[in-house]
PyMOL commands that place a pseudoatom at each C-alpha (Angstrom):
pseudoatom trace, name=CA, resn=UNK, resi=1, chain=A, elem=C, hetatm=0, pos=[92.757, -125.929, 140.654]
pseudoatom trace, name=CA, resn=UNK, resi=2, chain=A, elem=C, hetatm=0, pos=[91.197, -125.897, 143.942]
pseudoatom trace, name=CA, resn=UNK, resi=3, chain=A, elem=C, hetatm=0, pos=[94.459, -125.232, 145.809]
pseudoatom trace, name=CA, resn=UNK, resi=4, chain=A, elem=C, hetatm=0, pos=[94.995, -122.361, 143.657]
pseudoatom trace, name=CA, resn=UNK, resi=5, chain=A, elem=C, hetatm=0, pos=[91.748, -121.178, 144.504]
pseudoatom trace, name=CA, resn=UNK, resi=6, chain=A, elem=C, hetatm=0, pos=[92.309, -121.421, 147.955]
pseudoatom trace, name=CA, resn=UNK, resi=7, chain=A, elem=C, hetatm=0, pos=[96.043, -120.005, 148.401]
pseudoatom trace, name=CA, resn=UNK, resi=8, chain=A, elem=C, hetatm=0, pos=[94.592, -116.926, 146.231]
pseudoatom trace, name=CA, resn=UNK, resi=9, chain=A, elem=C, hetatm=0, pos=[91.751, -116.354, 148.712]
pseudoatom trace, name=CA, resn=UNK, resi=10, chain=A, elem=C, hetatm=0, pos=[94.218, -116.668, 151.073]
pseudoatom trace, name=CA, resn=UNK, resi=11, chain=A, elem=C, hetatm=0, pos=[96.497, -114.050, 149.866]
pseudoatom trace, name=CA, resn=UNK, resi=12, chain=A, elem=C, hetatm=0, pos=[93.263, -111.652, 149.651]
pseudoatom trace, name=CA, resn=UNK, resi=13, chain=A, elem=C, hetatm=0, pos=[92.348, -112.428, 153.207]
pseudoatom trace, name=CA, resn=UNK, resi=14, chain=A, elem=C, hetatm=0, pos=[96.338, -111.796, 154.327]
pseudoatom trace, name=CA, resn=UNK, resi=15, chain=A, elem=C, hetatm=0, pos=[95.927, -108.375, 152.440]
pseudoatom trace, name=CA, resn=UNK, resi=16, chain=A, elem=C, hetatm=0, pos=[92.506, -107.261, 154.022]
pseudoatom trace, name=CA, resn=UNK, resi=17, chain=A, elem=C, hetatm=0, pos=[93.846, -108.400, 157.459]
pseudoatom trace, name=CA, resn=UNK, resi=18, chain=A, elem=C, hetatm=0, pos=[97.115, -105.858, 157.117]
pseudoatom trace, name=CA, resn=UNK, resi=19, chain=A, elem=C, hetatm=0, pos=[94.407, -102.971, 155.764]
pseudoatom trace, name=CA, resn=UNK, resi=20, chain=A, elem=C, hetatm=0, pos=[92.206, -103.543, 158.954]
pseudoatom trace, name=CA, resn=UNK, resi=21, chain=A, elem=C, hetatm=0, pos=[95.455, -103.588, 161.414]
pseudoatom trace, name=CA, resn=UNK, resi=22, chain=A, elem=C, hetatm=0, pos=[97.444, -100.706, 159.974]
pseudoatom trace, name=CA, resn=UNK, resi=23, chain=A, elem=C, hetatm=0, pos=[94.329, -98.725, 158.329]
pseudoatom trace, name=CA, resn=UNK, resi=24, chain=A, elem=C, hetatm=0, pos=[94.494, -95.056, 159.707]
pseudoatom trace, name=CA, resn=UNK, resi=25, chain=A, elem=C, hetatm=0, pos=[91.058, -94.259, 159.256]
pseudoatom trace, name=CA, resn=UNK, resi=26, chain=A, elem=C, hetatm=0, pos=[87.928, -95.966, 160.330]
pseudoatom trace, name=CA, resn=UNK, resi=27, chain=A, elem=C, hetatm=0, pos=[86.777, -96.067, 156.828]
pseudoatom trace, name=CA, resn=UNK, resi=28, chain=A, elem=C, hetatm=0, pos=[89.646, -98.106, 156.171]
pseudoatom trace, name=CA, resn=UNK, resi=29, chain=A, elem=C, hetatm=0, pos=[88.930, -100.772, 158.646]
pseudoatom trace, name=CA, resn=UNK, resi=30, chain=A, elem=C, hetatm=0, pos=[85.008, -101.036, 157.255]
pseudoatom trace, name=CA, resn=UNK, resi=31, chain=A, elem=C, hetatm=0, pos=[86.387, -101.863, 154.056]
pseudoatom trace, name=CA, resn=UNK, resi=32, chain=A, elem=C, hetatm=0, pos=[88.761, -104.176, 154.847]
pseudoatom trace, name=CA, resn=UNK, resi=33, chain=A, elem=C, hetatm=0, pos=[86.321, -106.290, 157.473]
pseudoatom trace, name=CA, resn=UNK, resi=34, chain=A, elem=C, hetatm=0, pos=[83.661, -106.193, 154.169]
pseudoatom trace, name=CA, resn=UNK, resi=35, chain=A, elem=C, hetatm=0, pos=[86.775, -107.528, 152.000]
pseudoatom trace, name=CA, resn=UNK, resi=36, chain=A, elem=C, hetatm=0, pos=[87.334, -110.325, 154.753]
pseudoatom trace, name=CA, resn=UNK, resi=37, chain=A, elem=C, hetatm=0, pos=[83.600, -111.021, 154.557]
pseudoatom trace, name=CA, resn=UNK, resi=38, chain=A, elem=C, hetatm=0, pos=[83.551, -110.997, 150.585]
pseudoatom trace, name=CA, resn=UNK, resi=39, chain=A, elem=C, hetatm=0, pos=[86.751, -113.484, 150.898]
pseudoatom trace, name=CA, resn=UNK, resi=40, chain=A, elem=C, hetatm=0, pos=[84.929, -115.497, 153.476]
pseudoatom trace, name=CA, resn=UNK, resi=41, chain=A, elem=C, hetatm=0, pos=[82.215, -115.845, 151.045]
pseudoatom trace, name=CA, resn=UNK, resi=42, chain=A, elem=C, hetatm=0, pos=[84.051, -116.477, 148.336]
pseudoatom trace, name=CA, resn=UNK, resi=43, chain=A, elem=C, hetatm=0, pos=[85.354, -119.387, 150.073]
pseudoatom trace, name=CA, resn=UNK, resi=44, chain=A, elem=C, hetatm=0, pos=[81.788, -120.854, 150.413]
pseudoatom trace, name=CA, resn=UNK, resi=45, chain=A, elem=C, hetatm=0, pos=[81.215, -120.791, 147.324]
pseudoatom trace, name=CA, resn=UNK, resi=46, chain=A, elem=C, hetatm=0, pos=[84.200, -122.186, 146.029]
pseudoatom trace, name=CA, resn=UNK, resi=47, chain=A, elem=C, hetatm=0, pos=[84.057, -125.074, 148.150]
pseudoatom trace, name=CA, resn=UNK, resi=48, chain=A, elem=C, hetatm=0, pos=[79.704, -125.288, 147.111]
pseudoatom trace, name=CA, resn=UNK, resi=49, chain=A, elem=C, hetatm=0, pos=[81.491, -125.385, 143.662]
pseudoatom trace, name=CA, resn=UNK, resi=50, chain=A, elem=C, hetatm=0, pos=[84.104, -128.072, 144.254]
pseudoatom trace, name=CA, resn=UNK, resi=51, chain=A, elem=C, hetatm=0, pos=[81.377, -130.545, 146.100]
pseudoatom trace, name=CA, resn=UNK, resi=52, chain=A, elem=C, hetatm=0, pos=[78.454, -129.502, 144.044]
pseudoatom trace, name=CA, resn=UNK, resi=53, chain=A, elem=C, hetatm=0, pos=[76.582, -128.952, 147.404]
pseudoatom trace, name=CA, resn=UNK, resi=54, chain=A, elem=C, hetatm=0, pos=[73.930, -126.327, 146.831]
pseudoatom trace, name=CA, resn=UNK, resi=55, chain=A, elem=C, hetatm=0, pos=[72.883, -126.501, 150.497]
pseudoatom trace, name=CA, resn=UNK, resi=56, chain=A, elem=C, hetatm=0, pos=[75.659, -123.279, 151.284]
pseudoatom trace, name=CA, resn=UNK, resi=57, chain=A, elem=C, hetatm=0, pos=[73.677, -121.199, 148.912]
pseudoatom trace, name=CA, resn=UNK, resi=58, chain=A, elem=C, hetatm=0, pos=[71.152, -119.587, 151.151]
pseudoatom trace, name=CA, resn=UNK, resi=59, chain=A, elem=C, hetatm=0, pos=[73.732, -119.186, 154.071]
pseudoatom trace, name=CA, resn=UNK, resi=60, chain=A, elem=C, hetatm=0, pos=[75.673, -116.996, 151.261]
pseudoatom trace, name=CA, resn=UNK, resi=61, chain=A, elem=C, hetatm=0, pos=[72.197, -115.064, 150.666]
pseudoatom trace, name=CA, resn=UNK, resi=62, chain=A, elem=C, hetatm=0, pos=[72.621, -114.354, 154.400]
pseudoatom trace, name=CA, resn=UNK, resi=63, chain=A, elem=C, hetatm=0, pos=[75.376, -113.512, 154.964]
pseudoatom trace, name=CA, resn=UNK, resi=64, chain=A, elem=C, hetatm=0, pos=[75.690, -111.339, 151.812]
pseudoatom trace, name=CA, resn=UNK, resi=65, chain=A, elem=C, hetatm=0, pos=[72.684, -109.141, 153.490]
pseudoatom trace, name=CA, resn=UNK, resi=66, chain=A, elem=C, hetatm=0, pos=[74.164, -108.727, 156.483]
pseudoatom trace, name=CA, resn=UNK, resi=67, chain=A, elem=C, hetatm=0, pos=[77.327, -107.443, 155.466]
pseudoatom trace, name=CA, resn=UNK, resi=68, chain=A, elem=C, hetatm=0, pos=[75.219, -105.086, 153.400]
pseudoatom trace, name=CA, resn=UNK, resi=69, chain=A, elem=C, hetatm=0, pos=[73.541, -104.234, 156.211]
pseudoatom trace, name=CA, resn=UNK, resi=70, chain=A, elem=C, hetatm=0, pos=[75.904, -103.864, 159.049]
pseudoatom trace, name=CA, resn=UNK, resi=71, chain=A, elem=C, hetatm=0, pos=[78.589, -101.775, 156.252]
pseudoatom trace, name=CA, resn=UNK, resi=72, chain=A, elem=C, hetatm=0, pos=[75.359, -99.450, 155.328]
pseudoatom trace, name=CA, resn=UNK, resi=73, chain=A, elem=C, hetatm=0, pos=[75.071, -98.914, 159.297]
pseudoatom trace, name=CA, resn=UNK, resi=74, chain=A, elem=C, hetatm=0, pos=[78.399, -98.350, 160.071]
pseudoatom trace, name=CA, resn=UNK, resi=75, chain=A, elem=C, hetatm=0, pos=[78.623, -95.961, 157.031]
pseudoatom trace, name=CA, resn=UNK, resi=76, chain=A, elem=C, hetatm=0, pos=[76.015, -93.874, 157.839]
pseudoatom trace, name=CA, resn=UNK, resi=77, chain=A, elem=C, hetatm=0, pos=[77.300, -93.551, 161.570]
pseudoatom trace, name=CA, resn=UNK, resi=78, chain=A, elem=C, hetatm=0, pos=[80.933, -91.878, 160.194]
pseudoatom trace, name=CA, resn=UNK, resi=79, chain=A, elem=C, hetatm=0, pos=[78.934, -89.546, 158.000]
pseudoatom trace, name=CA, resn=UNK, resi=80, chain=A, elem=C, hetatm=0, pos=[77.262, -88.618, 161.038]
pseudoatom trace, name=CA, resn=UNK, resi=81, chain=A, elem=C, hetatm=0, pos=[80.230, -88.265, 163.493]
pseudoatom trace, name=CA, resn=UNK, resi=82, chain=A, elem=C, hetatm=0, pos=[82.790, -87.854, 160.983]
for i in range(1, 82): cmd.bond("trace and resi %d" % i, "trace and resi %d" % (i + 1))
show_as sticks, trace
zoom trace
């Protein structure tokens, strides 16, 4: 089950990396870097699952607001300069 898990993550990850290198727009590319960091995350957890080691829990807290952050920032600087 965990190899499943994986090689489907995987197949995410290769689909957000073709949005972010053929994208047109710039919107395009923030959503497919988030997507990478959702898979990323994902992954964490998954493996926190597998080994029942909590200890990855806050790093996903983390990294979860940064995304947030750093996709609300980028957002609001294409509304800006279109």
């Amino acid at each position: 089950m965990e190899t499943a898990t994986y090689t489907v993550l995987l197949l995410a990850a290769a689909a957000f990396c073709y949005r972010l290198t053929v994208g047109p727009t710039l919107s395009d590319r923030v959503i497919a870097v988030n997507g990478m960091l959702v898979i990323g995350m994902l992954a964490i957890a998954a493996y926190a699952a597998y080994e029942g080691a909590g200890a990855f829990l806050p790093v996903l807290v983390v990294v979860s607001l940064v995304g947030f952050v750093s996709t609300a920032t980028i957002a609001r600087y294409i509304e800006r300069h279109g």
